[in-house]
C-alpha positions in Angstrom: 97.5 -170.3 -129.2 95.1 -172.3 -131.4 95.2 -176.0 -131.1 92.9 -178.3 -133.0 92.7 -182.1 -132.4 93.1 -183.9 -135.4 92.0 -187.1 -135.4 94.3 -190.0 -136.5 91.6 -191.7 -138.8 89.3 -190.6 -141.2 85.5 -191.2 -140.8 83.8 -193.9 -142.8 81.1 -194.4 -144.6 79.7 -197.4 -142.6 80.1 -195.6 -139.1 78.3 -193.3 -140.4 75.8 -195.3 -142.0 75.6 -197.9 -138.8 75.1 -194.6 -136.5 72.2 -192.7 -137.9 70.6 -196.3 -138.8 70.7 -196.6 -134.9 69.8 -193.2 -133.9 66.6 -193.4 -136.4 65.4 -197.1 -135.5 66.2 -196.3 -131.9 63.7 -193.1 -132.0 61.1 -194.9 -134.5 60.7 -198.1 -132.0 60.5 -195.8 -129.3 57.6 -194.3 -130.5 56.1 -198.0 -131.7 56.6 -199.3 -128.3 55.1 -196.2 -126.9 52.3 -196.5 -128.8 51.6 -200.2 -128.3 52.1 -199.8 -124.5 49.0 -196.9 -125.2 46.7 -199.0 -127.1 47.5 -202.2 -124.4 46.8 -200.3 -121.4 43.7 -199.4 -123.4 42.6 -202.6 -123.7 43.5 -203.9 -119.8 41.1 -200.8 -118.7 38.5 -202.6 -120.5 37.9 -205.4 -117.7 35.6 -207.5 -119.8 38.4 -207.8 -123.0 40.0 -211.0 -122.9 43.1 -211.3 -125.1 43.1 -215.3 -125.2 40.5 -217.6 -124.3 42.1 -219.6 -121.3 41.2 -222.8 -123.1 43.9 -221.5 -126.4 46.2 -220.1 -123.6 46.9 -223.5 -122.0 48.3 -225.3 -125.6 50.5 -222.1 -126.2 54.0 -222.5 -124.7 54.8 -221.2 -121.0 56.7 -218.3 -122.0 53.9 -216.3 -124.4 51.1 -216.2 -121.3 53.8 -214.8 -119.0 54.3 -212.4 -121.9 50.8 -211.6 -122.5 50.6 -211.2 -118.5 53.2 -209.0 -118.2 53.2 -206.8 -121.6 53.1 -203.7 -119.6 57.0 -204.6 -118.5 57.8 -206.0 -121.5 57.0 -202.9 -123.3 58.2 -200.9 -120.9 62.0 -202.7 -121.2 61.4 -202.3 -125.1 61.0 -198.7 -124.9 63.8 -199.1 -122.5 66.4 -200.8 -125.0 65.2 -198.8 -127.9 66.1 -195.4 -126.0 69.6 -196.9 -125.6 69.2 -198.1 -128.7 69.5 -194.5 -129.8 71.6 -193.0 -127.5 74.3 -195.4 -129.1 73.4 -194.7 -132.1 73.7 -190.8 -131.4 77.4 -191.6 -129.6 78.4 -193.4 -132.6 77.3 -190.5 -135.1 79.0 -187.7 -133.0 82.1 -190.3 -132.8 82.1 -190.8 -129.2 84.0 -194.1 -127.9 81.2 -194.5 -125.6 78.6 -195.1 -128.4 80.6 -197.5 -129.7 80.9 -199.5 -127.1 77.3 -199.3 -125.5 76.9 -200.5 -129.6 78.9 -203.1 -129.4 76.8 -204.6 -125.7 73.4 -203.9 -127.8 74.8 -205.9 -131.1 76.0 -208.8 -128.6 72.9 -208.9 -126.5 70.9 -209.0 -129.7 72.7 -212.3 -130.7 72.4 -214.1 -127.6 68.3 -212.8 -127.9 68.1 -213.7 -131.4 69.7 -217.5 -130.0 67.5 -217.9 -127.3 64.1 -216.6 -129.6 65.3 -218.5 -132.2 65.0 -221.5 -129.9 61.6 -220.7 -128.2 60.7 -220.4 -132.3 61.6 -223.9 -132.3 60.3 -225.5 -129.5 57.0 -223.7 -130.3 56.7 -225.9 -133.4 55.3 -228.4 -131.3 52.3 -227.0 -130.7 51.1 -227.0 -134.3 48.4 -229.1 -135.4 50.0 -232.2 -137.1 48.5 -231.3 -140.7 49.6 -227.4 -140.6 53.2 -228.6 -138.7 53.9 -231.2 -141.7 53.2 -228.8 -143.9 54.4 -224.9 -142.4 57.1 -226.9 -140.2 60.1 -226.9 -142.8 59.4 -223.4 -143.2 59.0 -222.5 -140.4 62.5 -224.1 -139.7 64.0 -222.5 -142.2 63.4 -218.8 -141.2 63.7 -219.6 -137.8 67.4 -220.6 -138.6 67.5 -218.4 -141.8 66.5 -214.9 -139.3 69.1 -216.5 -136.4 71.6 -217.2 -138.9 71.9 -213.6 -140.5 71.5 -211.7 -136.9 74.7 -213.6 -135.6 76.5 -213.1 -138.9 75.8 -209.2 -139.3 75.9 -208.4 -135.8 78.8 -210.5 -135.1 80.1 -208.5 -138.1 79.4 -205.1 -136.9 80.9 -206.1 -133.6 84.6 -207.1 -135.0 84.3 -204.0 -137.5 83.7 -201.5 -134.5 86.4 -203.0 -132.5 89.4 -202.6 -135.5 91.8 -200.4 -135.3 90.6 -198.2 -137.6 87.0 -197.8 -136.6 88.2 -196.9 -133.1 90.6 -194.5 -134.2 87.5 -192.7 -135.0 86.4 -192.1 -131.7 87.2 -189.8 -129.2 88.2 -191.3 -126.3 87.0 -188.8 -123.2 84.5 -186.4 -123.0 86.9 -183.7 -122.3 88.2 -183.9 -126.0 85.0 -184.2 -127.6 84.1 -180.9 -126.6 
């Protein structure tokens, strides 16, 4: 006897569009992380390259030379996250519940990062000369909060979209009736 599953809901345009956006970015900033983790280790095997004069490092704040320090692991977690990034996104295309909701932890973990970046923007403002901070400041501000604002929105967006009814209707629940 033949049996086919039929699934309760149809597939939409914007789980469609959402997956292969992920799958795509996911792959691209894979091979731009790769890349930059190339052309950094490139530089550190050139002992005499300095990235920063330690004079300019000390008025930066704490948080970018412990970047700079450890780029290696930072690109290495970038490369990381962007891997998952399209794993997810490849989940979500072949309508697997498990890309959905390893989408739905990288959407929220992108707000909370967006919320903690957007306030290391701001408390970076500080450390602009008082002529270029009167002047670049508001803006600064602005798409600071603009960028923060529209991450949370979207993503928080995306997040209550993928967790409707419909949308997960989508999805197959287990492996076993995926294949």
């Amino acid at each position: 006897m033949n049996s086919t599953t039929i699934q309760p809901y149809p597939r939409t345009t914007l789980v469609s569009i959402f997956g292969w956006v992920m799958l795509v970015v996911g792959i691209l900033m894979t091979l731009v992380f790769i890349l930059n983790l190339v052309l950094f280790s490139l530089v550190i095997k050139n002992e005499s390259a300095e990235l920063l004069p330690a004079e300019e490092l000390a008025e930066l704040p704490a948080f970018i030379p412990w970047v700079m320090e450890h780029m290696g692991l930072v690109l290495g977690v970038m490369i990381i996250l962007s891997l998952v990034g399209a794993v997810a996104g490849f989940g979500i295309v072949k309508r697997h519940d498990w890309g959905r909701r390893l989408s739905i932890i990288l959407l929220a973990a992108s707000i909370v990062w967006a919320l903690v970046g957007g306030a290391m923007g701001m408390k970076g403002l500080g450390n602009l000369p008082e002529y270029e901070g009167e002047i670049m400041g508001p803006v600064i501000i602005a798409i600071n909060i603009g960028s923060v604002l529209l991450t949370v929105v979207l993503h928080g967006w995306l997040i209550w979209k993928l967790r409707t009814r419909e949308i997960r209707g989508e999805f197959v629940e287990s492996l076993s009736e995926s294949f």
